[in-house]
C-alpha positions in Angstrom: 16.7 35.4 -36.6 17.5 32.1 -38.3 14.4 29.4 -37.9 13.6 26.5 -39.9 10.3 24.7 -40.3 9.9 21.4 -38.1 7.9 18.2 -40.2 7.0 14.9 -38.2 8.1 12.0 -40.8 6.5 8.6 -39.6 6.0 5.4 -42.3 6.8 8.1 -45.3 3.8 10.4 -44.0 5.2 13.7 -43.0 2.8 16.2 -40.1 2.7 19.2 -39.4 0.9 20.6 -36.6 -2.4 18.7 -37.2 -2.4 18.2 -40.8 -1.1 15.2 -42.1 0.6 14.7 -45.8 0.8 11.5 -47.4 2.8 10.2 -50.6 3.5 12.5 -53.3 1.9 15.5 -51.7 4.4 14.7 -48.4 7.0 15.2 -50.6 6.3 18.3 -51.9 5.1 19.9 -49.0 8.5 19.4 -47.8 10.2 20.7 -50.3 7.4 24.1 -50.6 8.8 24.5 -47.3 12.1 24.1 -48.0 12.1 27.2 -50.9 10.5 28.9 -48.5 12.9 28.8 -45.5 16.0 27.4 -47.6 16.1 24.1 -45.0 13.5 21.8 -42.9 14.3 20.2 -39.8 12.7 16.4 -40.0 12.1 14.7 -36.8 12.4 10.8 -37.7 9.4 9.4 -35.4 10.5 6.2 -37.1 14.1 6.7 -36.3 13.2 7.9 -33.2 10.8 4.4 -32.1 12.5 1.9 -34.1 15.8 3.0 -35.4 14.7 2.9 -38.9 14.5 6.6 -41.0 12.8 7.0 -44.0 15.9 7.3 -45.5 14.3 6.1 -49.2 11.5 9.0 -48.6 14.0 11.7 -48.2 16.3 10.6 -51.3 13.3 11.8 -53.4 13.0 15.2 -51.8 15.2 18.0 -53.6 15.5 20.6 -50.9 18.1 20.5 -47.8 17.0 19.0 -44.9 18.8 18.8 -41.5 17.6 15.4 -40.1 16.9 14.5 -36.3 16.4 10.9 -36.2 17.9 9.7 -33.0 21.0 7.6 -34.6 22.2 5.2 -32.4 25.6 4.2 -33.6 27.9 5.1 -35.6 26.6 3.2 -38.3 23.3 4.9 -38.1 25.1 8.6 -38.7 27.1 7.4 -41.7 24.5 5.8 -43.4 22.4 9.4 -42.6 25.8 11.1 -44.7 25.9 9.1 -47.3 22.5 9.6 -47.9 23.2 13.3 -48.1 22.3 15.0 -45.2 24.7 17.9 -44.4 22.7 19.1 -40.8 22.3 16.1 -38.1 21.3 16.2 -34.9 22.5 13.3 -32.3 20.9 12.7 -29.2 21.9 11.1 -26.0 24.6 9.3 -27.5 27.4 7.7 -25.9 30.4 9.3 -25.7 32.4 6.4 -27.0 31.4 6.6 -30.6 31.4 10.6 -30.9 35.0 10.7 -31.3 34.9 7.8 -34.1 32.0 9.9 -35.6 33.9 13.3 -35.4 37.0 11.5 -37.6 34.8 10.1 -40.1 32.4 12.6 -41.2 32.6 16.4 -42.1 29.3 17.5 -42.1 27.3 19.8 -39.2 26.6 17.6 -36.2 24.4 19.4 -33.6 24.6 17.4 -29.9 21.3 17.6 -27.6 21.4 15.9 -24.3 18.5 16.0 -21.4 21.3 18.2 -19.3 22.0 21.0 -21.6 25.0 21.3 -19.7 25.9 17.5 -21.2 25.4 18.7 -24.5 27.6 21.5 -24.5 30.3 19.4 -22.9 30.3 16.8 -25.8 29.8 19.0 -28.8 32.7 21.3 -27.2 34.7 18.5 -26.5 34.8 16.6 -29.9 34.4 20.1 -32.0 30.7 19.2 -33.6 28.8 22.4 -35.3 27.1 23.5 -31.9 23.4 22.1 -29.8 20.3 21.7 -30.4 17.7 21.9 -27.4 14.1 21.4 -26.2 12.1 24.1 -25.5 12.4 24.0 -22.2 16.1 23.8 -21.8 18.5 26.7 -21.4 21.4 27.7 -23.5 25.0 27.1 -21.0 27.7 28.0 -23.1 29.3 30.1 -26.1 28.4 27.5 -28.8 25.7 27.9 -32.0 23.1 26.7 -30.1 19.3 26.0 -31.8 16.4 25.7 -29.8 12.8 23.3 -31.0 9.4 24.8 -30.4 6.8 22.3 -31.3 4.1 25.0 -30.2 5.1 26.8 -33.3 6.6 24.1 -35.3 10.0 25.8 -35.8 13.6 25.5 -34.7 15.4 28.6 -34.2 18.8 29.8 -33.9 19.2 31.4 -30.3 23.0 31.9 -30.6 
């Protein structure tokens, strides 16, 4: 089974479960974790609150990391390739700027929607790498489909 370890990153501070890395040592707890399990899945609290990653945190981390920062725009997913990001994961956005997003980027975009079924729709629709779900949701359709668990910290392939 493929499964990634899931860090918190608010202000430059990265968590995980209840421990809490600051600094330097954030920086290479992530990337211990990313020779580990080859990838770490970053929820952007600050992306996610105020539209503003840590993108200047994660340029200094060596390791890959597939971001979920609740982009907004199209703006906010380019600026998350050109900082080097090959995994993103796009949340409730409007349909309008998937198709603008689709043309302009080539890396792995993973779709998650409150109705699975929404997110399957888009990310089949505009060809995007597959979903990525809560742990609650179910998986609706033939598509590489990842699933969070915040109980264990992890994301993991289910399909």
């Amino acid at each position: 089974m493929e499964e990634y370890p899931v860090v918190k990153v608010k202000g430059g501070k990265a968590r995980r479960e209840d421990v809490i890395y600051r600094g330097k040592k954030a920086r290479e707890f992530i990337e211990e974790l990313g020779k580990k399990y080859g990838t770490v899945y970053i929820i952007d609290v600050d992306g996610y609150r105020k539209n503003s990653p840590n993108l200047s945190f994660y340029k200094k981390i060596s390791i890959p990391i597939w971001i979920d920062s609740f982009p907004r725009y199209v703006e906010d997913v380019m600026d998350l390739v050109i900082s080097g990001f090959e995994k993103i994961s796009i949340w409730n956005m409007n349909d309008g700027y998937l198709g603008e997003i689709k043309d302009m980027c080539d890396v792995d975009i993973f779709i998650g929607e409150e109705a699975e079924e929404e997110a399957a729709r888009k990310a089949s629709r505009y060809g995007f790498k597959g979903i990525i779900l809560e742990e609650e949701q179910k998986k609706v359709k033939e598509l590489e489909a990842w699933k969070i668990y915040m109980k264990d910290w992890m994301v993991r392939r289910i399909s």
